[in-house]
N, C-alpha and C positions, 0 to 999 in steps of 0.2 A: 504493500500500500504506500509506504513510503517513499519505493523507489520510483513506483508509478507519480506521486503528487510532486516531487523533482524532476519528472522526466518532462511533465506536461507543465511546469513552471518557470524548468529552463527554454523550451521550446517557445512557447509562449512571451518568454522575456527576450530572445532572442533579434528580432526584428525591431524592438527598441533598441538595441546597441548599437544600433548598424548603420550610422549616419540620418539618422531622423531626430537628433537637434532636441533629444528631451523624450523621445517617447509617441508614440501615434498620436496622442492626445494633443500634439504641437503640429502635424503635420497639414490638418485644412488651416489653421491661421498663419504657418508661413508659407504655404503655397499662395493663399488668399494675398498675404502682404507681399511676398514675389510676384506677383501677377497687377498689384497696384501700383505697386514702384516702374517696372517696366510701362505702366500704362502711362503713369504721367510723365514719366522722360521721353518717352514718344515723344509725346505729344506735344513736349515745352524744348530739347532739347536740340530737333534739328534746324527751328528759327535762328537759334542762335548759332549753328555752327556749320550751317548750311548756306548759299547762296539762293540767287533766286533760279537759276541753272538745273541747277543740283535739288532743289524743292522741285521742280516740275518734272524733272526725271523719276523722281519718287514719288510723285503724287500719282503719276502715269502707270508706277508701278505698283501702289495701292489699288487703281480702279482697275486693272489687270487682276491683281492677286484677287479681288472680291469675284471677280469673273470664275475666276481658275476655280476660288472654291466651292463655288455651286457648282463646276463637273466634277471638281473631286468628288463633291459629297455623293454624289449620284452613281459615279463609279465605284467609290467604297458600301456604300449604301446598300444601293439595289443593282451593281452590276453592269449598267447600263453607259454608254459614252454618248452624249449629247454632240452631236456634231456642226450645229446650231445657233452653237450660244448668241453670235452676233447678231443674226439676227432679232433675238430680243433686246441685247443690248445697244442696237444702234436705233433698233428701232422705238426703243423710249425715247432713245433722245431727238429723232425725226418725228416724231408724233409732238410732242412736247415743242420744238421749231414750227409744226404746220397749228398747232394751236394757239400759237403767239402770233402767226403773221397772218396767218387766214381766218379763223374763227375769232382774233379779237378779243380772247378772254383774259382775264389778268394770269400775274404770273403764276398765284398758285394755284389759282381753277388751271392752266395749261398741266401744272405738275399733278394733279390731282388726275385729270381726266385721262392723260395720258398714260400713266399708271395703271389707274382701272380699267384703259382698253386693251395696253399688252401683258395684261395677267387675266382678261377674258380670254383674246386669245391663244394662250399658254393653255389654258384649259379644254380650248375645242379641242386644242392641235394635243394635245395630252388623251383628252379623251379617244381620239382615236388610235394614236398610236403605242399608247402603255402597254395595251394588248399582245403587242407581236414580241419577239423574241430579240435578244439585245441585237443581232447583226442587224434584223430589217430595224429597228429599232434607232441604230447607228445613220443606214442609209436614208432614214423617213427625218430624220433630222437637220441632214445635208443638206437631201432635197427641198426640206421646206424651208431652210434658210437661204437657196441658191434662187429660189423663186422668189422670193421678197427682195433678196437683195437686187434682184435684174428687175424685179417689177416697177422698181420705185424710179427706173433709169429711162423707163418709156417715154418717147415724147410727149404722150398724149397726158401724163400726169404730173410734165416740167414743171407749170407753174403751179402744183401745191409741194413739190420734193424737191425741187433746184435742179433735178436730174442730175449730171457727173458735177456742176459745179456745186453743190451741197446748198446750203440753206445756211443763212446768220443770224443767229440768237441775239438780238438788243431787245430787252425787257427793262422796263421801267417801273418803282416801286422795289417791293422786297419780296422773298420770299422767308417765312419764317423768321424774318428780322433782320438777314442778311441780304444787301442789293449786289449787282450785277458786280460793282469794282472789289465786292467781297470775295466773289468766288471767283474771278480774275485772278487776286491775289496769290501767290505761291505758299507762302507762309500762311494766312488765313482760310485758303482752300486747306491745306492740310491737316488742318485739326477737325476737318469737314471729313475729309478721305480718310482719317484716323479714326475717327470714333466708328464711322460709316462700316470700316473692315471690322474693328473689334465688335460691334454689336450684330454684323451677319455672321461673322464667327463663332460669336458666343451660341445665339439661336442655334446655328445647324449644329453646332456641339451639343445642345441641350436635347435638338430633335434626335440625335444620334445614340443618344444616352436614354431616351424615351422607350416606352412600349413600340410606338409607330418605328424606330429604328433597329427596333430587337425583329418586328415584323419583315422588315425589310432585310435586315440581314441574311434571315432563314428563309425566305422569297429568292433570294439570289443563291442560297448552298443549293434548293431541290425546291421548284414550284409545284412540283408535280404533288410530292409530299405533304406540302402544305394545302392545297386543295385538298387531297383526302382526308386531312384532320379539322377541316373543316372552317379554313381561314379563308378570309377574301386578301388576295392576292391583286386585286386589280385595282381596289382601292388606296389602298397605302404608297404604292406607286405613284395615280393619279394626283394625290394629297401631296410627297416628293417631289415628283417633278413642276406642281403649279410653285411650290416653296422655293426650289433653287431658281425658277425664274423670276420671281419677286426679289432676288436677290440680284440678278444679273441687271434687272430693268432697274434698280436702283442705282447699282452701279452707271448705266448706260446714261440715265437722269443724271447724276452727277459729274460726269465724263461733260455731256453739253454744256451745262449750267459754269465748268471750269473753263470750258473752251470756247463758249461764245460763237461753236459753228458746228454745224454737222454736214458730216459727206456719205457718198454711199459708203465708201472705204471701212466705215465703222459697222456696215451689214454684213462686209465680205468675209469669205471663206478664213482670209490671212488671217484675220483675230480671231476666228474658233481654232484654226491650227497654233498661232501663238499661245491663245487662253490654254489649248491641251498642251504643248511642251509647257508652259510654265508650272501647271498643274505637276507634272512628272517631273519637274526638275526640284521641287517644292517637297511632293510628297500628299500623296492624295490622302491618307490615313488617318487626318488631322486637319483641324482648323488652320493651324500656325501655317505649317507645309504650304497649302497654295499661295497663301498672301508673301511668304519668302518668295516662294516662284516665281512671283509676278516682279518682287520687286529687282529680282536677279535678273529676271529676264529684260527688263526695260533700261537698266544700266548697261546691261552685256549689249544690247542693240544698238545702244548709242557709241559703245569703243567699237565695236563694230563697224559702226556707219563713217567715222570717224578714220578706219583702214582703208574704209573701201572695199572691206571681204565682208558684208553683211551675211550674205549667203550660205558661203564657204566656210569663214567662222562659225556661223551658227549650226551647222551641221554638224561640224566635228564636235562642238559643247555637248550636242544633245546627245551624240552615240558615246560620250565620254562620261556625261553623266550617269544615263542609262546604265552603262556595264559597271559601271565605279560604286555609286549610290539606286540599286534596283526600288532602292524605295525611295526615293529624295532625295535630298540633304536635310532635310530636318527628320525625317524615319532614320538614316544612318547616323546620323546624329545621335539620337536618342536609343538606338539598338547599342551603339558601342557604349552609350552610359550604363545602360542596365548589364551587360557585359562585366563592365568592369566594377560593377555594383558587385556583381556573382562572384568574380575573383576575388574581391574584398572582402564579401562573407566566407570563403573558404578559407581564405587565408586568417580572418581571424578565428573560426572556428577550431 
């Protein structure tokens, strides 16, 4: 009896010794205070140590990483690769330019309406396609991004799209208290684009950590299984994919709102294939992962662009990432900490 109540007391005390700072009882308030320190240094520290250059690189890379992580999410999720994504996110911010210059409405009835028309259709275009299997799945996404983005180029729909030459956003008034020369701003956009990734982050974290993401996960091991115990499988999906596009369209909103113009460029194919490399280079398993991705990727573009090997550079990153980090850099990141977490409990053991 004795040796048993030692045996399950050493055990038990074991995982307090072990770099946890006092015991489990410490570990949600220093995560919590780790997680609020880095959030306000974010947020106050690259005004000051950043240009305005270097802010808009990153801000670029913020509204990217919010992209990336609504197909992470979707891909860790439920399996599925959205090939797509731009077209909801450019087309927030085209709906949002033709509601300013055509319909006349202020700026946050445009932000408001535009919103709820590309998260209605997020929902038809969901509704129909959740159903099929992730390849058509992939290809139904494509397609119906490849159709939007050429649709809006037709001449016959120039003067409400701009057709190739885009559309320019001058809005007068505020939105939410903030006017146009706000989110102009480099340094004032960013604490825009900052809070903006931390609170879609936070959400899909939470949705990921829910019932609906437990559903989703086991939807993606075996559907088939899951229909015969008796789950709907089609809904949890349809509920997913309308969420990570409420995240893209937000992002897409706030991408205009910082730029003051929109082109098709922002529907085309390029930013669903950038959004998925940044995704993959990030680390789709996690919140953090895609928002790094984005912002790795939008700096790496620019020294790039800057050689003149945009292309060429960029290819070799991604096949280098890929074989180096299969999960990100922020998943191999975090796999060699707990790594050497394991060597460290052996070793003290």
């Amino acid at each position: 009896m004795n040796n048993r109540t030692t045996t399950t007391t050493a055990a038990g005390a074991r995982p307090a010794a072990i770099g946890s700072f006092g015991g489990p009882s410490l570990r949600l308030p220093l995560t919590l205070g780790f997680v609020a320190i880095v959030f306000v240094a974010g947020a106050v520290a690259p005004s000051y140590f950043a240009g305005d250059f270097m802010l808009r690189l990153a801000n670029e890379g913020l509204l990217l990483g919010m992209l990336a992580l609504s197909v992470a999410f979707l891909m860790n999720q439920a399996g599925l690769v959205a090939l797509g994504a731009a077209s909801i996110y450019g087309g927030a911010g085209l709906l949002f330019a033709i509601a300013m210059s055509e319909w006349n409405m202020t700026p946050t009835g445009a932000l408001c309406a535009s919103f709820l028309i590309i998260v209605v259709y997020a929902t038809v275009l969901g509704a129909l396609i959740v159903r099929t299997n992730p390849l058509a799945f992939m290809m139904l996404t494509l397609a119906a991004g490849e159709m939007i983005s050429h649709g809006v180029m037709l001449e016959g729909l120039r003067d409400y799209t701009g057709g190739a030459d885009g559309l320019v956003v001058n809005f007068k008034g505020s939105i939410f208290g903030m006017e146009a020369a706000d989110f102009a701003s480099p340094a004032r956009f960013w604490l825009v684009a900052w809070v903006g990734a931390w609170l879609a982050g936070l959400a899909l974290w939470a949705v990921g950590r829910s019932r609906l993401g437990a559903i989703l996960r086991a939807v993606r091991e075996n559907e088939e299984r899951m229909r015969f115990s008796g789950f709907d499988t089609y809904l949890p999906r349809l509920i997913a994919y309308v969420l990570v596009n409420i995240v893209a369209a937000i992002a897409g909103l706030l991408h205009v709102l910082n730029a003051g113009f929109v082109s098709p460029e922002s529907l085309g194919l390029s930013i669903s294939t950038n959004t998925l490399v940044a995704a993959l280079m990030g680390g789709i398993a996690g919140s953090v992962g895609p928002i790094v991705g984005g912002l790795i990727f939008s700096f790496a573009q620019d020294e790039f662009g800057a050689r003149g090997l945009t292309q060429l550079l960029t290819g070799i990153v991604i096949v280098v990432f890929i074989v180096v980090f299969p999960r990100g850099v922020v998943g191999g990141l975090w796999s060699a900490a707990r790594l050497r977490a394991r060597v460290g409990r052996r070793e003290t053991s």
